[in-house]
Structures are given as C-alpha cells and as structure tokens.
Steps between C-alpha positions, in 0.01 A plus 500: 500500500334628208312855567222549237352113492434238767706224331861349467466307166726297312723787335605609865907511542587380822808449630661191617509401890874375484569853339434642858482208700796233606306343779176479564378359862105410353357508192211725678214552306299191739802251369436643171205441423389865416786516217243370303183457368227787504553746792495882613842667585478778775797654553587712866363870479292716240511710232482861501177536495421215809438268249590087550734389255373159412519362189388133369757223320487146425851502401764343697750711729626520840467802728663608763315498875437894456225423235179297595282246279148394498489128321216311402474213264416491093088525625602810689709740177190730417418552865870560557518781187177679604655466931794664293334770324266583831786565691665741281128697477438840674242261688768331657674838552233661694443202716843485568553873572156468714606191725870539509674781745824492411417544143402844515762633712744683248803455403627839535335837509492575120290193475258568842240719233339169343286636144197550762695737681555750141307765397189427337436603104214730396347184327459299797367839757253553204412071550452557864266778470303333263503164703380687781217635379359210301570329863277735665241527245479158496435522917227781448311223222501255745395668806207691289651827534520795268666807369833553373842537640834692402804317536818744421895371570691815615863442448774733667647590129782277311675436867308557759548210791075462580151474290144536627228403375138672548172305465189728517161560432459611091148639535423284130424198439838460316816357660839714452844363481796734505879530572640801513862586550562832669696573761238851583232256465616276747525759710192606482378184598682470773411814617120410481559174716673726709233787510238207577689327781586869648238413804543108473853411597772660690878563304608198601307267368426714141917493505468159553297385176810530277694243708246218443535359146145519285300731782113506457349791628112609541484917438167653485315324197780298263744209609896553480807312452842636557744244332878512424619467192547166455354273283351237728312746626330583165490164340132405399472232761543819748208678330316193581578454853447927526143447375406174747676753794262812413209241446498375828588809657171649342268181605695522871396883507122403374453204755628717781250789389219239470564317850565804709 
C-alpha cells in the first residue's frame, strides 16, 4: 500500500495470485466484482500515527480477505478519490481516535505518551499566554467591563513536572502577557497561593491540588492554574476553554453577590 499518496496507479508491481496461491475456495472480493473498476482499498490496522491506510485504484487486482474495498460504478470515481483522500486526513484520525476505544489503548508502554502527553515548547507556552489573554479581554469588551489584567506563565525551569498560571488585576488599562521560566519564580508563586489559602483550606486538600490535572484556584485577588507539563494542557484551545472557565466563574460570583 503506497504511504505518501492515496492511489495504486498503473505502474504498481503486484504480484501474481498463483505465485502464492494453488487453490483458491472463492474469488472473494463480492464474486469479484471489487477487482475492478473504481474503488477504495482499506487494508486491516493503521499506521503509526492512527492513520487509515486507504488508498484509491481503478486498476485491476485481487486481494486477499484481510484487505477491504469500497466499489462504486464509473459515476461514482471522484467521490471514491476524495472518500479516499478523507479517510487518510487527520479529520478522519481524530474522529477515529475520538469514537474508537480500542484505538487508543497502546501498544506497549514506550508508545502510552501520545505527542499530547510531551513537554510543551517555549513557542507554544508563549501562544497560550497570549491566547488567554486576548480570550479574556475579549470577555471584559463584551460584558462592558474595564481595566487591565496581567497574565504571566510560571514554568518550574527546563524540567520541572507543573506550570501555573496567574491572572490578576494590572492596575492599567493595558493587558500583560508573560512566561517566565524559573524554577525560584515558581516558587514564589506557589508560595503566595499558599500564603493566601493559609486560613482557607486545611493540608489536605492544598496537598491535594497537584493530583488533579489543570487545577483552578481563587487566592485573594488573581485566578490560578496549576498545570503539568504537558502540552494538551497548554495548547491554545486550553487558553480558550481557561478564559470561558474564569468568565463564568466571575459572572457566577457577581449574580450570587447581586441576588443575596
């Protein structure tokens, strides 16, 4: 099956079927009829990356039962090449890995850390930090509020298992966006959502933040996440779904103060 394009063309070498076959008990293949004409081939299992390994051919071969067709007649070849090229599509991909269990279950344990699981690059910590704040500024616009906010990305140094991330008042008009990476600054911040949850929340449950993936946590006047560091935890759809949790948490906090 080729790798890089979704077609067998004419200039494919295939072998012969009486060059590994003396008997054959059915031609398979629905009596044959999907040994030719335009169709999509699907072999049995995925590539290394979960991908399907489909590929479109109108040329004429047999297959053995292992390996699946889609047929269709002469009307149906360009729906057949684009069916072709969909399934081979990181569309196809993520609905597969989304709807099928046994899919994700790995093969072994070298391949359990999928590329969502590695460490994420500066570039894409610096992304989510910007994400975030356009998300929130874009929350303040609509809900007629005003100010400015600082956004900073604390990272544990170069190896350091967790991030946090502080959102707080700015006292300007201006929005801030900043990563720093510092294991002393880290830290520090810790230490202040420690120092503010002092008279809030026993051992326990302050011990208990670092066991729940992407925390949020109210202390005194600014927002924090504790993340690990992992990158879907500081992809920009993350900074997105951060921003719609501290928005709602906000308009919970005012509707409670303005009903009770």
């Amino acid at each position: 099956m080729p790798r890089d394009y979704p077609v067998i063309a004419s200039d494919v070498q295939l072998d012969q079927v009486k060059d590994h076959f003396y008997i054959v008990a059915s031609p398979g293949g629905k009596n044959a009829r999907l040994y030719h004409g335009p169709r999509v081939i699907l072999p049995d299992g995925l590539t290394e990356e979960y991908g399907i390994r489909a590929a479109y051919t109108h040329e004429a071969f047999a297959f053995t039962s292992s390996i699946g067709a889609i047929g269709g007649g002469p009307d149906d070849e360009a729906l057949l090449k684009f069916l072709a090229a969909y399934l081979r599509s990181p569309v196809a991909t993520y609905l597969l890995i989304l709807t099928g269990y046994s899919v994700i279950q790995p093969q072994n344990y070298a391949r359990l850390a999928t590329p969502l699981l590695h460490r994420p690059a500066s570039r894409e910590v610096g992304t989510y930090v910007k994400v975030l704040a356009r998300a929130l500024e874009t929350h303040r616009r609509h809900s007629g509020g005003h100010g400015g906010l600082n956004v900073d990305a604390v990272v544990d140094g170069n190896g350091g298992f967790f991030g946090a991330v502080r959102i707080s008042l700015s006292g300007e008009n201006n929005d801030r966006a900043t990563l720093v990476r510092s294991e002393e600054a880290f830290h520090a911040l810790l230490m202040d959502v420690e120092a503010a949850f002092e008279s809030q929340l026993d051992r326990t449950e302050r011990d208990a933040l670092f066991k729940i993936p992407n925390a949020m946590v109210v202390a005194g006047d600014a927002f924090y996440f504790l993340k690990p560091m992992r990158r879907r935890f500081w992809l920009a759809r993350a900074a997105l779904a951060d921003a719609d949790l501290i928005a709602r948490t906000v308009q919970a906090a005012a509707w409670k103060k303005l009903t009770s």
